[in-house]
PDB file of N, CA, C and O in Angstrom:
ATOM      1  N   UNK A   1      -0.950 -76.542  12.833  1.00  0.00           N
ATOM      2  CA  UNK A   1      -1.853 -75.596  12.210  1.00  0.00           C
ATOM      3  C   UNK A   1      -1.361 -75.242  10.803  1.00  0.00           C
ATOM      4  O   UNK A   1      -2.116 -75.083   9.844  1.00  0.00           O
ATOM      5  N   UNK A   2       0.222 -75.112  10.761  1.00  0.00           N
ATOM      6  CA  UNK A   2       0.527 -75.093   9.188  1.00  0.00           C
ATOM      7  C   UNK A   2       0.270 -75.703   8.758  1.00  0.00           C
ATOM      8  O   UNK A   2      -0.397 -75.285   7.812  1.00  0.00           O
ATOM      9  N   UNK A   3       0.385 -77.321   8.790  1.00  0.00           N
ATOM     10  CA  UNK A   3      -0.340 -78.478   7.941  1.00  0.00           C
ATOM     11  C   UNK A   3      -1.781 -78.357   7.744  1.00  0.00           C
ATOM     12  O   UNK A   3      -2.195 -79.033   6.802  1.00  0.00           O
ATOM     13  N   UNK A   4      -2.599 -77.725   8.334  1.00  0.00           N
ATOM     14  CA  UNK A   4      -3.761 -77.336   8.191  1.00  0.00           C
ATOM     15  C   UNK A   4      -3.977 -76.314   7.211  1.00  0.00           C
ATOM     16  O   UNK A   4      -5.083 -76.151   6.694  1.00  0.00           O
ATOM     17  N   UNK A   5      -3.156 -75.745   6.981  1.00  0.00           N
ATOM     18  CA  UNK A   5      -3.378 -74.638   6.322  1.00  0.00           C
ATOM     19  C   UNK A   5      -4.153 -73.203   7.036  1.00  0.00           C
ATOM     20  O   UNK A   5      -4.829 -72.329   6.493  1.00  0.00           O
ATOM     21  N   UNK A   6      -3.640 -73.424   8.806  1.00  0.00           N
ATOM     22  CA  UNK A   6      -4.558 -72.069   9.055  1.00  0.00           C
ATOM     23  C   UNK A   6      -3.195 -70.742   9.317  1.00  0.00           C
ATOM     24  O   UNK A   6      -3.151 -69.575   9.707  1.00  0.00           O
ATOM     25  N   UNK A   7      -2.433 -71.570   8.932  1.00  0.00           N
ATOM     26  CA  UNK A   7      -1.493 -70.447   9.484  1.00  0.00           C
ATOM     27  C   UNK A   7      -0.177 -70.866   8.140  1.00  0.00           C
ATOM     28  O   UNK A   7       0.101 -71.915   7.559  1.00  0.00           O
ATOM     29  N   UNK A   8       0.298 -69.652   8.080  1.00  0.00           N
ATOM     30  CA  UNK A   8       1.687 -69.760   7.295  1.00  0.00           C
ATOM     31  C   UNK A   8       2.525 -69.482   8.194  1.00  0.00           C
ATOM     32  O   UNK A   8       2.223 -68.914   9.244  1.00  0.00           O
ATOM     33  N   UNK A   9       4.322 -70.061   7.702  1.00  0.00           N
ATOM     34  CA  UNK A   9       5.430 -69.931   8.206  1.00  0.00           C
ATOM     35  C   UNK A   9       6.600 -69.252   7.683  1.00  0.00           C
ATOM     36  O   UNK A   9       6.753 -69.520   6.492  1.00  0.00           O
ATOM     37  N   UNK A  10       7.175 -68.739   7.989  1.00  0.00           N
ATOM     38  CA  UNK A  10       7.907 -67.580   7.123  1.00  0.00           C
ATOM     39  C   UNK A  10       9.221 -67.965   7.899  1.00  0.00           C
ATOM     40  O   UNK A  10       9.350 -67.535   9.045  1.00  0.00           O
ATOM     41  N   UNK A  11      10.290 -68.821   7.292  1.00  0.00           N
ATOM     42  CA  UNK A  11      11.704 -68.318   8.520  1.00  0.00           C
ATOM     43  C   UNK A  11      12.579 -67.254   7.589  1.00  0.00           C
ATOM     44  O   UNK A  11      12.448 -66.894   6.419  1.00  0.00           O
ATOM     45  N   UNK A  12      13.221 -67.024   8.295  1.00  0.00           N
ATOM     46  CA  UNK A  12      14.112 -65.551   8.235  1.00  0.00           C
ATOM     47  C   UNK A  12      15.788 -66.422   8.567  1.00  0.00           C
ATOM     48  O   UNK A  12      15.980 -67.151   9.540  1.00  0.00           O
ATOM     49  N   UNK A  13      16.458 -66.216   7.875  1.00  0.00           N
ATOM     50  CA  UNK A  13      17.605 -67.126   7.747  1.00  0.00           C
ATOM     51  C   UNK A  13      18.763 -65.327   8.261  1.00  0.00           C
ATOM     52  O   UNK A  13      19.234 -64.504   7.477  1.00  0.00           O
ATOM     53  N   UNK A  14      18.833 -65.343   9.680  1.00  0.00           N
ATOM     54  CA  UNK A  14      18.988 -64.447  10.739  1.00  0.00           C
ATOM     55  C   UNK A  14      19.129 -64.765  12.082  1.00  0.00           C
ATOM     56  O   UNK A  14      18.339 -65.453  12.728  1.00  0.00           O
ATOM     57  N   UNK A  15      20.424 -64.113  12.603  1.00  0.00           N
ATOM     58  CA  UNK A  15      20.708 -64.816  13.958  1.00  0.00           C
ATOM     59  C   UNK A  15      20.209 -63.192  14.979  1.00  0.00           C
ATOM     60  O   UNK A  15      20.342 -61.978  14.828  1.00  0.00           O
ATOM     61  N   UNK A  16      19.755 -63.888  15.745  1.00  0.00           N
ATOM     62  CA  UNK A  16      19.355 -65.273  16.448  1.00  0.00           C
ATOM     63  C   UNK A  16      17.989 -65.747  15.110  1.00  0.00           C
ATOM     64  O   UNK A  16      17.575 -65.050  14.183  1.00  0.00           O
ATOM     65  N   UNK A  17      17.745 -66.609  15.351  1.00  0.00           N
ATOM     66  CA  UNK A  17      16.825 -67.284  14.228  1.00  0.00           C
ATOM     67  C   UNK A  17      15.285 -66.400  13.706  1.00  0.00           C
ATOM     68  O   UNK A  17      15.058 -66.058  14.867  1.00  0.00           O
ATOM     69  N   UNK A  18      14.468 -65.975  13.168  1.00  0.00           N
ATOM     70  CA  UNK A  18      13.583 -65.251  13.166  1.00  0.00           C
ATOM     71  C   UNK A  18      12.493 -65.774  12.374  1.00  0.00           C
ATOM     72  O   UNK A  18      12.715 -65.854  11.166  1.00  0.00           O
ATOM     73  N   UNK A  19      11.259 -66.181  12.834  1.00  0.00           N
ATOM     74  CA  UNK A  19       9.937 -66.913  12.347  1.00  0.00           C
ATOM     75  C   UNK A  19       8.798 -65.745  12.323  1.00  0.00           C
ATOM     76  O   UNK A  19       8.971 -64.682  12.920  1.00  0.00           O
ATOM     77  N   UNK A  20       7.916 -65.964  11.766  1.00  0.00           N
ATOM     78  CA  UNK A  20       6.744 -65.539  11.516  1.00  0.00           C
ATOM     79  C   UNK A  20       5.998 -66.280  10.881  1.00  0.00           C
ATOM     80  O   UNK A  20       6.298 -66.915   9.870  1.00  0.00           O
ATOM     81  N   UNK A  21       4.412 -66.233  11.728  1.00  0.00           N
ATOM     82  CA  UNK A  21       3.320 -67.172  11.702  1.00  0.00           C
ATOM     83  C   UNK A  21       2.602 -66.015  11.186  1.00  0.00           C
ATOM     84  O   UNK A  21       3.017 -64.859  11.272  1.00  0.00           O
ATOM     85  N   UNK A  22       1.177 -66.482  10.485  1.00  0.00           N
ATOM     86  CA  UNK A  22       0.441 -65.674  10.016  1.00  0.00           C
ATOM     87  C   UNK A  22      -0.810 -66.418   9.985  1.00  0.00           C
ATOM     88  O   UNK A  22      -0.670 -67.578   9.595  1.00  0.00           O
ATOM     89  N   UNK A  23      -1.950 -66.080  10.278  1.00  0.00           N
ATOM     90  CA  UNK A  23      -3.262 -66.453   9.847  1.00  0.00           C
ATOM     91  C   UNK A  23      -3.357 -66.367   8.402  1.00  0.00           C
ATOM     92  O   UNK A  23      -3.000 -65.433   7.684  1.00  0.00           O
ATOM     93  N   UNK A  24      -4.071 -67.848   7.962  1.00  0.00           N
ATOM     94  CA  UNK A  24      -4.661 -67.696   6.536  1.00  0.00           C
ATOM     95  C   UNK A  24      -5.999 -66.983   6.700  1.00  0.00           C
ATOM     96  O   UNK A  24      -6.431 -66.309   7.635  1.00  0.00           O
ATOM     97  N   UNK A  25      -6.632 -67.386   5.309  1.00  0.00           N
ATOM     98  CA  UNK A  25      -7.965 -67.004   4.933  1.00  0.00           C
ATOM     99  C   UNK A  25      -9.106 -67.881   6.177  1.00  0.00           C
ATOM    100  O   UNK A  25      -9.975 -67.468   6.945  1.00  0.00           O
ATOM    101  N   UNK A  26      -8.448 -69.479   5.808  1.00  0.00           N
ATOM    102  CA  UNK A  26      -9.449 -70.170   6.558  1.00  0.00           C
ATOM    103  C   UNK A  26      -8.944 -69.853   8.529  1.00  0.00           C
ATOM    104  O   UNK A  26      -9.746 -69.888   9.462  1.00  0.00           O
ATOM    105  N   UNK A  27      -8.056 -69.687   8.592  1.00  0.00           N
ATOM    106  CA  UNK A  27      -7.646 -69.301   9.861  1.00  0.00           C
ATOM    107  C   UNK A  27      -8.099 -68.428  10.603  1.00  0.00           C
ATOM    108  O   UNK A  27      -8.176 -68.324  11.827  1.00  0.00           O
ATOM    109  N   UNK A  28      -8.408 -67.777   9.730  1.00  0.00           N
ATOM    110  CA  UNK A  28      -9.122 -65.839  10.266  1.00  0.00           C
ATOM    111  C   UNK A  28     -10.424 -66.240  10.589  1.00  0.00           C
ATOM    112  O   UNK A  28     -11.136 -65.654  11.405  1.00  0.00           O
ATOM    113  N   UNK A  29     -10.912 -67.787   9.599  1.00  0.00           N
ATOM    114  CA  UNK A  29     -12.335 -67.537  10.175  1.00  0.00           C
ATOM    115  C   UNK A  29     -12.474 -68.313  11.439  1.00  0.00           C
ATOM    116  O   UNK A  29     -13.557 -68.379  12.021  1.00  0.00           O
ATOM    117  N   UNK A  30     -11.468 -68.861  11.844  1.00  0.00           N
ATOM    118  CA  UNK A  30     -11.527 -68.692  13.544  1.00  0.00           C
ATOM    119  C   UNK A  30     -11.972 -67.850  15.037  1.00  0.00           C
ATOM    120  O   UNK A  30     -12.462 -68.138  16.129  1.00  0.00           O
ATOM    121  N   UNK A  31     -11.392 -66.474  14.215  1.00  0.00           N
ATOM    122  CA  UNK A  31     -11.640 -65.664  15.151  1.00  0.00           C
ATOM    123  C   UNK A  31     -12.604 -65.513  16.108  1.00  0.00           C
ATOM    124  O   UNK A  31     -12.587 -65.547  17.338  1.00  0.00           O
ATOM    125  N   UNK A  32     -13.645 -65.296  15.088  1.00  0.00           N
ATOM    126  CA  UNK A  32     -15.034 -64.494  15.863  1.00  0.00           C
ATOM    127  C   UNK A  32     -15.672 -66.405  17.084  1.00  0.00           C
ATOM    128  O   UNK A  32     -16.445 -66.381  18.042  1.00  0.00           O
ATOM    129  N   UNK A  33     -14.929 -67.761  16.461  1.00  0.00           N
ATOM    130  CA  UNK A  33     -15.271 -68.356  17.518  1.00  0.00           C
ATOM    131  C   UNK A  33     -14.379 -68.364  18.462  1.00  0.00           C
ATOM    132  O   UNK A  33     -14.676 -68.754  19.591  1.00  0.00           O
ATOM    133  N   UNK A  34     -13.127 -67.926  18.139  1.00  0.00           N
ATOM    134  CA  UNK A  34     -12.099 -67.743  19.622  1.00  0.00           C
ATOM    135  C   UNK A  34     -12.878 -66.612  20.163  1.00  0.00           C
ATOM    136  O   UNK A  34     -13.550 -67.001  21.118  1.00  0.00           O
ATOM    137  N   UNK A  35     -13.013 -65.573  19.953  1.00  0.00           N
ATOM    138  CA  UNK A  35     -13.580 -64.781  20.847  1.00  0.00           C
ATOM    139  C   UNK A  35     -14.657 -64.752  21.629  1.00  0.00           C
ATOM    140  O   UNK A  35     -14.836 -64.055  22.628  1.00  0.00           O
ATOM    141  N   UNK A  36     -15.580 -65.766  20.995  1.00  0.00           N
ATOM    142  CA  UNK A  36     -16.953 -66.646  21.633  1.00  0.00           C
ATOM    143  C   UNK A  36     -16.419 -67.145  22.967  1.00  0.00           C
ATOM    144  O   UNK A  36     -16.892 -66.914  24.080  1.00  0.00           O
ATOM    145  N   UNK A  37     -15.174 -67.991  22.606  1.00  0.00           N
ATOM    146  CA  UNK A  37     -14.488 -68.786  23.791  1.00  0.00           C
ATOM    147  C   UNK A  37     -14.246 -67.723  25.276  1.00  0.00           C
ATOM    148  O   UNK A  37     -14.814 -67.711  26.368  1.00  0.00           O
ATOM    149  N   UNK A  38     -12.992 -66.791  24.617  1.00  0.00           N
ATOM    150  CA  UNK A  38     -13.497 -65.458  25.586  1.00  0.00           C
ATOM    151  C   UNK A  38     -14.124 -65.358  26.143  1.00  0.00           C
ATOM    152  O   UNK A  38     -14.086 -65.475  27.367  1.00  0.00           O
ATOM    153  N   UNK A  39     -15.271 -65.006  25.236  1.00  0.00           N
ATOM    154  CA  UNK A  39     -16.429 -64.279  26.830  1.00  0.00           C
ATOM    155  C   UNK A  39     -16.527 -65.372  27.582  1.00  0.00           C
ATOM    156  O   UNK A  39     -16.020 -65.297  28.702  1.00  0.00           O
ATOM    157  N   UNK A  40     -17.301 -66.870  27.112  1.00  0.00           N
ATOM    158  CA  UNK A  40     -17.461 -67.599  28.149  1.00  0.00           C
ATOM    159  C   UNK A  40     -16.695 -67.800  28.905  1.00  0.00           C
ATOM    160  O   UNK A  40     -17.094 -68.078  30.036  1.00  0.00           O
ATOM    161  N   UNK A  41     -15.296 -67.756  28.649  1.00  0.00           N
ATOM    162  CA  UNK A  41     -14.179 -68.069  29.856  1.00  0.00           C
ATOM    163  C   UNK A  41     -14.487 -66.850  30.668  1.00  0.00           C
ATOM    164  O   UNK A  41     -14.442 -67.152  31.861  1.00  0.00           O
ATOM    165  N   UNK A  42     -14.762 -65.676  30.497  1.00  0.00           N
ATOM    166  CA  UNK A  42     -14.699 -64.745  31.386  1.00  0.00           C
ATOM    167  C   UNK A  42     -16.079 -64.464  32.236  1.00  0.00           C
ATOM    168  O   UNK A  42     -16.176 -63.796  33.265  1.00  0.00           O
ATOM    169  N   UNK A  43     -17.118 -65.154  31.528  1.00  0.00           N
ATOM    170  CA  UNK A  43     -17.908 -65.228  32.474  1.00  0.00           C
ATOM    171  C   UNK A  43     -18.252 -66.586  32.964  1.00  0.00           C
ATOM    172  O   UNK A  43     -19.370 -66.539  33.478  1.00  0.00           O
ATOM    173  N   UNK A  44     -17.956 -67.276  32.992  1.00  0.00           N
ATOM    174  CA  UNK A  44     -17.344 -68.667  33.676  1.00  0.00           C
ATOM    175  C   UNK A  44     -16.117 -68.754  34.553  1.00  0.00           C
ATOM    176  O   UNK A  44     -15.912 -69.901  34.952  1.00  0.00           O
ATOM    177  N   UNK A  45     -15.031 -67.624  35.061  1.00  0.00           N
ATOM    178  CA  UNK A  45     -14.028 -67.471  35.625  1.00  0.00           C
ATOM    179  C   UNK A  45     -13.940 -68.095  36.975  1.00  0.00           C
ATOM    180  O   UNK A  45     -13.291 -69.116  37.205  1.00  0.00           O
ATOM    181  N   UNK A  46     -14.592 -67.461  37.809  1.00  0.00           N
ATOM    182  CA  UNK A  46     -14.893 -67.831  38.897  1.00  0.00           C
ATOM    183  C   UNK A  46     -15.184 -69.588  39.138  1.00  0.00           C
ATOM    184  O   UNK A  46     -14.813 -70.310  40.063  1.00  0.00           O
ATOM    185  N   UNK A  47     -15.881 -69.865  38.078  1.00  0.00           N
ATOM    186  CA  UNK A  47     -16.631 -71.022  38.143  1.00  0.00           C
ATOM    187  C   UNK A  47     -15.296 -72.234  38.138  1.00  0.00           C
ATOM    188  O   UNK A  47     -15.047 -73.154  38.918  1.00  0.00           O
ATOM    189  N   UNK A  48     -14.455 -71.647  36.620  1.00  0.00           N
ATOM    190  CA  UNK A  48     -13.110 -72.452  36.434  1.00  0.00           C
ATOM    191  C   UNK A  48     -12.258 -72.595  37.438  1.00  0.00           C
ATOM    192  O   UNK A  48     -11.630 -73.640  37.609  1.00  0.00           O
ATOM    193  N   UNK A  49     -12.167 -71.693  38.101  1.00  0.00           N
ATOM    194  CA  UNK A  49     -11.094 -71.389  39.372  1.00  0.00           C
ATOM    195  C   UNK A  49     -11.486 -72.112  40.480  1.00  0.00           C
ATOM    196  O   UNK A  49     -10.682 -72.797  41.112  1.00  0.00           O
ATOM    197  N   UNK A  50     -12.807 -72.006  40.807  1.00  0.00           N
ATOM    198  CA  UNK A  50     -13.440 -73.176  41.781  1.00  0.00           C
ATOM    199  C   UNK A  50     -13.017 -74.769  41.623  1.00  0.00           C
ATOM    200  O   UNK A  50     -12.703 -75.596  42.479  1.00  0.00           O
ATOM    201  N   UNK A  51     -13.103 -74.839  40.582  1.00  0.00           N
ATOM    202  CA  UNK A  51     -13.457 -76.023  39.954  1.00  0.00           C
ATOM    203  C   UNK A  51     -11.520 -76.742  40.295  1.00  0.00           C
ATOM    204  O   UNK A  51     -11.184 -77.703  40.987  1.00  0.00           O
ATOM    205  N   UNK A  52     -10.579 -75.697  39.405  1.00  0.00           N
ATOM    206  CA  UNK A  52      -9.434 -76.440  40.103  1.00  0.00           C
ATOM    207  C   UNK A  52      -8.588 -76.472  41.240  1.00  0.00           C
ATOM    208  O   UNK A  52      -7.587 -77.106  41.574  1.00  0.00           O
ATOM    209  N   UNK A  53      -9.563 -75.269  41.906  1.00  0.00           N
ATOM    210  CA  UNK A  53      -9.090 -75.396  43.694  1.00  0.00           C
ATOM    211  C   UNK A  53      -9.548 -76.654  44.232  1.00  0.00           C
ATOM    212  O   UNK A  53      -8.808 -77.141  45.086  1.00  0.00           O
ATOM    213  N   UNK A  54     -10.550 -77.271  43.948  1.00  0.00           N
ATOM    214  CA  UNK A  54     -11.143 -78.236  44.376  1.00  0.00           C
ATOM    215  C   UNK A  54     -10.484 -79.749  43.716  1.00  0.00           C
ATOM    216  O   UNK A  54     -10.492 -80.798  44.358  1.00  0.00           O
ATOM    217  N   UNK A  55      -9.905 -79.609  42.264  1.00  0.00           N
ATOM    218  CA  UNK A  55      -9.174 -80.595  41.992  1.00  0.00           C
ATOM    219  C   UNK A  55      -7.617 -80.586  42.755  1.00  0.00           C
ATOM    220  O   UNK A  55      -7.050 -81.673  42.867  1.00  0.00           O
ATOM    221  N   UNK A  56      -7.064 -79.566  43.182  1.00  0.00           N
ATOM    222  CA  UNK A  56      -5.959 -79.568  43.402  1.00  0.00           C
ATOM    223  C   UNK A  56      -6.132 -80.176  45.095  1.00  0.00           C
ATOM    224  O   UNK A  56      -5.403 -81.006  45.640  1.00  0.00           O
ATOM    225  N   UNK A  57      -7.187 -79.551  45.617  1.00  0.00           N
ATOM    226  CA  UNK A  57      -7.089 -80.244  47.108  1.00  0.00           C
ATOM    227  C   UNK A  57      -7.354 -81.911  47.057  1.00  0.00           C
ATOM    228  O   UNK A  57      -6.771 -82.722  47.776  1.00  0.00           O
ATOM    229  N   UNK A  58      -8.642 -82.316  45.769  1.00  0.00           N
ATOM    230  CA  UNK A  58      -8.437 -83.720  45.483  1.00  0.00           C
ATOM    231  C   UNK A  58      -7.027 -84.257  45.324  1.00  0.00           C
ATOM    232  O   UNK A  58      -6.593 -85.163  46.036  1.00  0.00           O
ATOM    233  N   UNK A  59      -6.498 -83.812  44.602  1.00  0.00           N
ATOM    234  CA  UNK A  59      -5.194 -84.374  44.170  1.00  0.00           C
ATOM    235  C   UNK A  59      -4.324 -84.576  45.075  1.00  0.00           C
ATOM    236  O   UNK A  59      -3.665 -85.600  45.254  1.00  0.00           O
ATOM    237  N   UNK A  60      -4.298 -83.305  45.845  1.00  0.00           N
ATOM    238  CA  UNK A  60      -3.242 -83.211  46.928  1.00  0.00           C
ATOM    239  C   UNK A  60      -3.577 -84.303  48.336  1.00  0.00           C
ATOM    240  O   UNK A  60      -2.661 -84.772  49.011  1.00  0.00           O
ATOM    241  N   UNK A  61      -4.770 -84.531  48.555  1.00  0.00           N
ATOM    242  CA  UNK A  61      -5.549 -85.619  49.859  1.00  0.00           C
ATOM    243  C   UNK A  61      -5.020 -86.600  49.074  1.00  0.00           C
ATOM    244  O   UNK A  61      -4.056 -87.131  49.627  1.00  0.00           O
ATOM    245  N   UNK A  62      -5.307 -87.100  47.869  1.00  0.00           N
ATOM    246  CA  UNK A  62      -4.903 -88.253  47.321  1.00  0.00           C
ATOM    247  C   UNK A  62      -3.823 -88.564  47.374  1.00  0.00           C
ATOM    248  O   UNK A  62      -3.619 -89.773  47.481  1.00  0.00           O
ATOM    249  N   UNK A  63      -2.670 -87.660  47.327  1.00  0.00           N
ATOM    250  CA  UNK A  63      -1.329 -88.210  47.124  1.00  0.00           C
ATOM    251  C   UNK A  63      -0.521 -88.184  48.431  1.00  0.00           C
ATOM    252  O   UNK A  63       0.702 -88.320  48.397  1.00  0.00           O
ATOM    253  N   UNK A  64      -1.211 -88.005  49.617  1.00  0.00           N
ATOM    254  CA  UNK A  64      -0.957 -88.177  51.105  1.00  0.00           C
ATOM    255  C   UNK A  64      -1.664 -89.536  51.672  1.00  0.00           C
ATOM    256  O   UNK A  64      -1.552 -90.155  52.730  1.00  0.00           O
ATOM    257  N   UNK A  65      -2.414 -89.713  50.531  1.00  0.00           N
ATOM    258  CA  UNK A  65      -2.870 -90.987  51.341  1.00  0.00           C
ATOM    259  C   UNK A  65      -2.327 -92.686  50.186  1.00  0.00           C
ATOM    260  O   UNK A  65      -2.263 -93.885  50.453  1.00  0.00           O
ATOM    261  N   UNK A  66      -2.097 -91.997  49.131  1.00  0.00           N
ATOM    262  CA  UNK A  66      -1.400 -92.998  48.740  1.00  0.00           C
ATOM    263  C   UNK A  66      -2.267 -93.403  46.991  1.00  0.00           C
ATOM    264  O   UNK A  66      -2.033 -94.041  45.965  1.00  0.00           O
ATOM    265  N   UNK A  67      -3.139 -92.687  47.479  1.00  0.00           N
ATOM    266  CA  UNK A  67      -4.293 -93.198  46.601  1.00  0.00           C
ATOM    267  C   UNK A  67      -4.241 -92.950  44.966  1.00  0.00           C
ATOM    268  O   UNK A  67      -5.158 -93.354  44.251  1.00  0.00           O
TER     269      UNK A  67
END
């Protein structure tokens, strides 16, 4: 994301070692679609959670049978 330019890096020459990240200009305008992401994850929750109970029992039949 630093190479992107959405974030800056700041080290701090301090033990134990000390960093700081920062949102740029173009970084910030991330936000309002991370928070888009949000809601849908939260009203999709249930749905996600289904979804990898059901991969994990796939996975798990599969790897008892060899498959």
């Amino acid at each position: 994301m630093e190479r992107d330019e959405m974030v800056t890096r700041t080290e701090y020459d301090e033990v134990p070692p000390w960093v700081e990240y920062e949102l740029t200009e173009p970084g910030r305008t991330l936000l309002p679609r991370l928070a888009a992401c949000r809601v849908w994850a939260a009203e999709h929750l249930e749905e996600l959670r289904a979804a990898r109970e059901e991969y994990e029992r796939k996975e798990k039949a599969a790897s008892r049978t060899g498959a």
